[in-house]
TORROVEX-245961 format. One record per residue (C-alpha): x, y, z. Coordinates in steps of 0.05 Angstrom, whole numbers, plus 5000, padded with zeros to 4 digits. Example, Ala and Ser with C-alpha at 12.3 -4.5 7.8 and 13.67 -1.06 7.14 Angstrom:
524649105156
527349795143
END
This chain:
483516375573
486315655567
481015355602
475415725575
476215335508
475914695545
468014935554
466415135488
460315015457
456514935506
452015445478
450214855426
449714275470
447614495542
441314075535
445313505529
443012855493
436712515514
435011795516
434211475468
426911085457
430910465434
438310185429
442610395372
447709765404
445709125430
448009015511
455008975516
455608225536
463408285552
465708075623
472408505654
476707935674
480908165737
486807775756
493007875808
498207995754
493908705734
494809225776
491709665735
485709555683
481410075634
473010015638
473510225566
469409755524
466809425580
461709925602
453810085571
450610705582
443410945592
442011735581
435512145602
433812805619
432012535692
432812025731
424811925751
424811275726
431011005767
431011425812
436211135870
433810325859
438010055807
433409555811
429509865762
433709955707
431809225697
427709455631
431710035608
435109925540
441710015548
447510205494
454509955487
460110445497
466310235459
471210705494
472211145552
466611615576
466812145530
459912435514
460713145512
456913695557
449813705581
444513695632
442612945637
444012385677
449011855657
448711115692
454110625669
453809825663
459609365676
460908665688
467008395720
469907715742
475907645796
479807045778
480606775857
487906885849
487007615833
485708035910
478708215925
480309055951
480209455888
478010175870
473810525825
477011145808
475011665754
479712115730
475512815728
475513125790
470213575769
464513105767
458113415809
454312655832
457912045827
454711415854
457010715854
452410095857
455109415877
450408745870
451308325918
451307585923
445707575964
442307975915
442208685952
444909315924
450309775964
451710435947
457210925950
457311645935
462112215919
463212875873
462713725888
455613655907
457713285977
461713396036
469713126020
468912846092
462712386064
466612136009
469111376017
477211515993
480612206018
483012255941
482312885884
478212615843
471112045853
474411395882
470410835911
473610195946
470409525920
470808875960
469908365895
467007725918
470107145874
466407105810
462507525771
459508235802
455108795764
457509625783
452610055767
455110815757
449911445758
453412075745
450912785745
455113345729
455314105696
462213935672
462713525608
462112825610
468612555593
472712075638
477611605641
475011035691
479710515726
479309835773
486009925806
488509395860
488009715928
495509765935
497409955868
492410545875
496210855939
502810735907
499911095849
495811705888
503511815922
506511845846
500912285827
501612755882
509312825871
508112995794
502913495810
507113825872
512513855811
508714085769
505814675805
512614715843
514414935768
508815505769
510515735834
516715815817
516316195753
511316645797
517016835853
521716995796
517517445756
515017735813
521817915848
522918155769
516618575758
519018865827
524919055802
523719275732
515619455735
516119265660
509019235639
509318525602
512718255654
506718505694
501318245651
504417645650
505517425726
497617645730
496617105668
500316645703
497516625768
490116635740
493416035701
496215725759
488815735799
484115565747
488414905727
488814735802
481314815810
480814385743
485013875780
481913925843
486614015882
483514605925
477414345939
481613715959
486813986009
482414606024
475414306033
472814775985
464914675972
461714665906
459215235924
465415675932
470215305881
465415295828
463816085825
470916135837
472815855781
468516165740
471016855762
476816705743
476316505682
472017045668
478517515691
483716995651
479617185592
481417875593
488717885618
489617265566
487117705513
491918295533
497517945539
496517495467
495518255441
502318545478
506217865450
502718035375
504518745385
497618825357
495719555379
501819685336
500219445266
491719535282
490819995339
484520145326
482219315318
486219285385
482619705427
475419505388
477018675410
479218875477
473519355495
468518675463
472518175509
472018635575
464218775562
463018135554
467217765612
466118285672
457918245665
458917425662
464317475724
458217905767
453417425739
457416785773
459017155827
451117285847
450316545831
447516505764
453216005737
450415685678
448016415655
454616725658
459816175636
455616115575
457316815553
464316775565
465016075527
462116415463
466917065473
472816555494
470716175424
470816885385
477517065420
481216395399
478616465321
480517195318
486817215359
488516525316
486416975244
489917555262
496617135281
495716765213
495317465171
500717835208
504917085192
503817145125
504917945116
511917755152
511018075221
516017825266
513017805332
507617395294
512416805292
513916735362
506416835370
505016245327
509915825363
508816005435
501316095430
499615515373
502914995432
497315165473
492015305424
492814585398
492314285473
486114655478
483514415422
485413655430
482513825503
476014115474
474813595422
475613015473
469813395515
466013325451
467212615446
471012685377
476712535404
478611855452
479811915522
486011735536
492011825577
495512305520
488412695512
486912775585
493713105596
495013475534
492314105561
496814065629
502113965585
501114455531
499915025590
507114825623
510114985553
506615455540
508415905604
515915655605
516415875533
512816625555
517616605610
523916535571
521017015517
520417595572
527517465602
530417465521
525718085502
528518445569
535618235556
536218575491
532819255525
537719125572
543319155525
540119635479
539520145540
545819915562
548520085492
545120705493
547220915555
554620805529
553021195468
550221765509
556021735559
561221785502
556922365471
556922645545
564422555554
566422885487
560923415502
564123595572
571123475538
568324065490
564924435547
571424365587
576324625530
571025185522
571325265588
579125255593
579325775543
575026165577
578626075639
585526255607
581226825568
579327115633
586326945671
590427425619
583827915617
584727975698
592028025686
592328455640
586328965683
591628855745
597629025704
593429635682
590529815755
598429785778
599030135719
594330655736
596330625815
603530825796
601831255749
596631675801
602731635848
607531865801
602932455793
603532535864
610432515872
611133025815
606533475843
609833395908
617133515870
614634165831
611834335885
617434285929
623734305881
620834945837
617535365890
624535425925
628135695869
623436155848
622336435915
630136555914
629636905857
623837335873
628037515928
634337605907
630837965857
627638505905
634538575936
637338775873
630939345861
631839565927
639139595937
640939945860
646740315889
649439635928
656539525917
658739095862
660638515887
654638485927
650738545858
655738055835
654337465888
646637595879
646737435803
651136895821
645736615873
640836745809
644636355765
645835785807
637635725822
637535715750
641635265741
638134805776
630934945754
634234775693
637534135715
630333915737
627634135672
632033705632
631133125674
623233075663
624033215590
629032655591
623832185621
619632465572
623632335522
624831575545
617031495529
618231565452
625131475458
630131575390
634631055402
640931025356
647930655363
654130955341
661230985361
662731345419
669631595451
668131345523
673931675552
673132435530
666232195558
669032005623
673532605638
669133205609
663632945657
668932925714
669433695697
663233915708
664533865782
670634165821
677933905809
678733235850
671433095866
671032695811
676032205805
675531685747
679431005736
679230715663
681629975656
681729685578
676730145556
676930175477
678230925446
671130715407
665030315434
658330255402
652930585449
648031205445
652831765476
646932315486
643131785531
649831415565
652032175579
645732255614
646031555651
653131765684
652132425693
646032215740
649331715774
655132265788
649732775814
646032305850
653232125885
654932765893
648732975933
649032465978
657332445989
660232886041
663633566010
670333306032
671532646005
671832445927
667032095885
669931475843
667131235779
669830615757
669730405681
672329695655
671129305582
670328635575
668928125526
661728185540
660728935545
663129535589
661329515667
661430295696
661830255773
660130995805
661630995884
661131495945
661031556021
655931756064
650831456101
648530706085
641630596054
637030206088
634829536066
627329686060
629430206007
634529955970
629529625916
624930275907
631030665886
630030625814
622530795814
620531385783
619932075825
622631605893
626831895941
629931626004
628631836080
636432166071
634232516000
628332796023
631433486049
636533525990
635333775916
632733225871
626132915832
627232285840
627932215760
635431985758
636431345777
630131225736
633131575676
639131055682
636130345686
631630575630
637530705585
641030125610
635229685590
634530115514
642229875513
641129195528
643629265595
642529315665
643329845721
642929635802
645329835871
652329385881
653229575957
647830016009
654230286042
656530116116
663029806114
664329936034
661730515998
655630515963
655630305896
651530375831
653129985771
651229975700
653229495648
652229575575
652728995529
658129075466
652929405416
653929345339
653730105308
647930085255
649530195186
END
């Protein structure tokens, strides 16, 4: 986009300025004095011109420019765009100290015909020629731009100078010693390899970063800057001078690309101005006028109609630079940020342009601040662009860095939420499965205590009552029987009553323990003791009492039943001739009941199932029992407060139950 403004206007000047009939100067009279302490000396104001439409009259005799009225040019050659030829006049004198190898040089490398007349001494006229209409290999100096190498006799020589050229006719045109000029080609070649050292590298960087981030400015920018980078080293010449390129390939290649640089410019000025923002609708109406104007002018160059097509995209690229230049100015005024670095970035360039474009006009001098203002302004411009991506992407950076903070924060107290919730539920679910296996175990023990007193009524009441059905039969049958037969068979009825009954009053008991009435009150342990001990015959009970107080504190229905279970159990299992031992003793704590007996050990694997409910031993299984009475005490002993457990399994000691019941305050 740059470069297009440098053509601009040519839509009102591409017919150039003809010749004029007479001159509006007299002949510029002045001689160029050329000495050895000048390297390096300006043609300007030392040079008359001659323009026409053709060169008919001249043709390729300079000879016959004899009668042509000539015009005085008081500056560089600066004369705008057009169509015509140009011939230029000097006269120059080399002082015989000064060396006679100098060069011609002009400083636009884009000049189409550029031919150099020398008069002789001997009158004759030799001619040189270079410029993109002929072969780089014809050209008399392997330099970028039209140089010719003059052999100055001592004295005073005329240079003619015929150029022809669809670039604008503006030029800065030098005598340069031979030597000075190959010191200063090297110089120039190590500015420009700087200088586009400088593009390349900006390209590598925002290419490895548009790699990475595939951010889109970033992306219309590296395109920007490589169209940038090619149309100003066409302008230069530089790849038709390393490369060889023809006329013919550099010219429509330039104008394709400038043609493309139009409408990526245009983009990326919009992106910077954040136009489809504030006027979407303007936005996409200048884009879609830029793009149908610049791709019909790129086919057009491309098929070779050149002057056709550039013409078209000079007046768009005038349009664009008004309007982009309008808008900026508006959206400056109505305070829109990104308007100011517009203004900076983009008025750096537009000015260059301008300067650039007005010196093509010939409004402006041709100098060395002119003819490199737009070089300079496009460096600034880009290196300014470049720094504004890296800034713009460095505060998205830290914005989504910031955001990604925020979000992880919000994400860590979420999950620290979810994970509480989740804890809870955990916990929730631990106790809920505990609380289902405590009431499966529950349920299992309960289903097997079912069993087991199924299995006990079955066993423990069908017994009994089959005694008595029969001893009752023997009684109906046998009516005369002798009385003390009678006798002993209601004594066998009694005692199977007896112990229907016992096995009665032990379920109720259990019963009873399930809704138990629990009440403390003093209690004489030892009438306890010793009216238990006579419930079974005299010396199978035989009780030891050591410091136990005439009155302790203790439910006596339920302690009764505690010790008089431990004495049957014991009594069951101890053999009819030895003596069971129950053992009571008071201490500072609470009273400690010990009830022994022999017999035959119990084995280990037992020894913790004896206080389950309905459980009976391998030894108790063909003996009287429910398995309720052990139960019966280590449930009282845990209503008192206390504790009931096997001391000793037997072997070498007897076996040994114990229960211990805490000293118990009697209620009020």
């Amino acid at each position: 986009m740059r470069y297009l403004c440098l053509l601009a206007f040519w839509l009102f000047t591409a017919n150039g300025v003809h010749a004029q009939s007479t001159p509006i100067l007299p002949p510029a009279a002045t001689v160029l004095e050329l000495n050895g302490a000048t390297a390096d000396v300006s043609t300007s104001g030392f040079m008359s011109f001659f323009r026409t439409a053709d060169d008919a009259e001249a043709g390729n005799d300079p000879a016959q420019l004899a009668t042509v009225a000539w015009q005085a040019m008081p500056g560089e050659m600066n004369m705008g765009y057009g169509r015509d030829v140009v011939w230029l006049k000097m006269r120059v004198r080399r002082d015989a100290a000064a060396p006679a190898d100098w060069v011609l040089n002009l400083a636009n490398a884009l000049l189409d015909d550029v031919r150099v007349f020398q008069h002789d001494p001997d009158g004759t006229w030799t001619r040189q020629q270079a410029g993109e209409d002929f072969d780089r290999g014809a050209w008399p100096l392997d330099a970028r731009n039209a140089s010719f190498p003059l052999t100055l006799p001592s004295g005073e020589t005329m240079l003619l100078i015929r150029i022809k050229t669809q670039n604008a006719f503006s030029s800065a045109i030098h005598l340069w010693q031979r030597d000075a000029f190959d010191n200063a080609s090297r110089r120039e070649s190590l500015y420009y390899g700087l200088y586009f050292g400088g593009f390349l590298l900006l390209l590598i960087l925002h290419g490895f970063f548009w790699r990475l981030t595939r951010e889109r400015q970033s992306g219309w920018y590296l395109l920007y800057l490589t169209l940038t980078a090619v149309i100003q080293s066409l302008t230069l010449g530089i790849p038709q001078w390393t490369l060889r390129l023809p006329v013919a390939l550099s010219d429509p290649l330039l104008g394709f690309c400038i043609c493309i640089a139009l409408i990526v410019g245009t983009r990326f000025a919009m992106l910077q101005l954040d136009l489809t923002a504030v006027y979407p609708r303007l936005g996409r109406l200048f884009m879609g006028f830029i793009t149908l104007v610049s791709l019909p002018s790129a086919a057009l160059i491309v098929a070779g109609h050149y002057g056709t097509g550039i013409t078209f995209v000079q007046l768009a690229t005038l349009v664009e630079l008004v309007t982009m230049t309008g808008i900026a100015g508006w959206l400056l005024y109505k305070g829109h940020r990104p308007a100011q670095f517009f203004a900076f970035a983009f008025g750096i360039y537009y000015a260059a342009v301008s300067i650039s474009f007005l010196r093509n006009l010939a409004v402006l001098p041709s100098n060395a601040f002119t003819n490199n203002v737009i070089s300079l302004g496009t460096l600034i411009h880009m290196l300014a662009m470049s720094m504004r991506l890296h800034f713009q992407f460095d505060v998205l950076r830290r914005q989504a860095s910031e955001a990604r903070e925020r979000a992880m924060q919000g994400l860590e107290a979420e999950v620290a939420v979810r994970t509480a919730d989740l804890q809870q539920e955990i916990e929730r679910r631990i106790l809920l499965e505990s609380e289902l296996r405590e009431a499966l175990a529950t349920e299992q023990r309960l289903k097997e205590e079912q069993r087991s007193f199924v299995a006990m009524v079955s066993h423990e009441f069908r017994t009994p009552l089959a005694i008595i059905n029969v001893t009752a039969q023997q009684i109906a049958r046998n009516a005369d029987a002798a009385w003390s037969e009678v006798e002993s068979r209601c004594r066998n009825l009694r005692d199977t009553v007896r112990r229907m009954l016992d096995l009665v009053d032990n379920y109720l008991a259990v019963e009873r323990m399930d809704a138990p009435v629990f009440s403390l009150r003093p209690c004489n342990l030892t009438e306890l003791i010793r009216e238990l001990a006579q419930q079974w015959p005299q010396g199978r009970v035989v009780a030891s009492l050591r410091n136990v107080p005439e009155s302790f504190s203790c439910d006596p229905g339920l302690l009764k039943i505690a010790l008089h279970n431990l004495l049957s159990n014991a009594d069951r299992h101890a053999p009819a001739a030895e003596s069971i031992a129950i053992d009571a003793q008071a201490g500072a704590d609470g009273l400690r009941i010990d009830v022994s007996n022999g017999g035959e050990p119990i084995p280990p694997e037992e020894a913790h199932l004896l206080f389950q409910k309905y459980f009976r031993g391998r030894r108790a299984q063909h003996r009287t029992g429910a398995g309720l009475g052990l139960h019966l005490v280590r449930q009282i002993a845990d209503m008192h407060g206390g504790r009931a457990w096997l001391e000793n399994t037997g072997g070498e000691n007897w076996i040994t139950f114990s229960l211990f019941i805490p000293g118990q305050k009697p209620a009020d």
